[in-house]
C-alpha positions, -999 to 999 in steps of 0.1 A, spaced: -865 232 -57 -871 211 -86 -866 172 -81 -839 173 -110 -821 198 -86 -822 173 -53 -810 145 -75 -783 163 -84 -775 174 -48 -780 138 -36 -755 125 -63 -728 154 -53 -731 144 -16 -729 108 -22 -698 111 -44 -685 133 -20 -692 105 10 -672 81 -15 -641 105 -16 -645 107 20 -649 74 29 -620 62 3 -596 93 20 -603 82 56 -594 41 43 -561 57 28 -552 75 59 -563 43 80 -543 21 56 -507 48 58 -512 50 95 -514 12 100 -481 8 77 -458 35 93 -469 16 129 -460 -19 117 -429 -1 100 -422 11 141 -429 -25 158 -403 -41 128 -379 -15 133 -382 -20 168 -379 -56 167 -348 -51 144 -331 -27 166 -336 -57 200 -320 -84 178 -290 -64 167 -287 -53 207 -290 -91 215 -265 -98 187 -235 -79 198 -241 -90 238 -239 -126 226 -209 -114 205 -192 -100 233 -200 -131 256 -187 -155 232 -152 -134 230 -152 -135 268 -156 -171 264 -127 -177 243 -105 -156 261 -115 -176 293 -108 -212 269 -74 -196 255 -66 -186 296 -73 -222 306 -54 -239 275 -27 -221 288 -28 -232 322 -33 -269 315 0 -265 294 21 -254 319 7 -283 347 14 -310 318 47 -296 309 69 -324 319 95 -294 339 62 -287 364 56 -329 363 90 -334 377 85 -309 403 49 -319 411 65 -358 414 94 -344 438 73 -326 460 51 -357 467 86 -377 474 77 -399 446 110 -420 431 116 -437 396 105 -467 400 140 -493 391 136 -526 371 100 -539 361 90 -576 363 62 -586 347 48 -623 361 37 -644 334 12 -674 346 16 -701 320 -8 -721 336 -44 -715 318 -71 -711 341 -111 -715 334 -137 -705 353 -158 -732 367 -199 -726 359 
């Protein structure tokens, strides 16, 4: 074989080792996109999940708030007040005196 002939053969194999190299790098580089695509898809799907637990929490909460509004209604309706003041034997207090001091008092040091 002439040297012009292994010249040519060298430059064939090392543009061929380019191509090769370059098409492993573009595989490499699709790979690596398609598994961060998987890890933020993942990631996407656990916050929605999270999302509609909280969602549901919070509308157990308010029903639970809307259930106790409720019930502190009815024990500050005055109708449940007068009963809660008869069954303690409690009476309506009569005619209120109020003492008035007119002497002025100051306090010794």
């Amino acid at each position: 074989m002439t040297s012009y002939i292994k010249s040519k053969k060298r430059q064939r194999f090392n543009r061929n080792r380019g191509l090769a190299i370059l098409n492993i790098l573009i595989i490499l580089a699709v790979l690596s996109f398609g598994f961060l695509y998987l890890i933020q898809t993942n990631s996407l799907v656990s916050c929605s999940y999270e999302i509609r637990e909280q969602k549901e929490y919070l509308k157990k909460l308010q029903t639970e708030n809307q259930n106790i509004e409720m019930e502190i209604a009815q024990w500050q309706s005055p109708v449940n007040l007068e009963e809660i003041v008869q069954s303690l034997g409690m009476i309506e207090s009569g005619q209120v005196v109020y003492l008035n001091t007119e002497k002025e008092m100051a306090m010794k040091e």
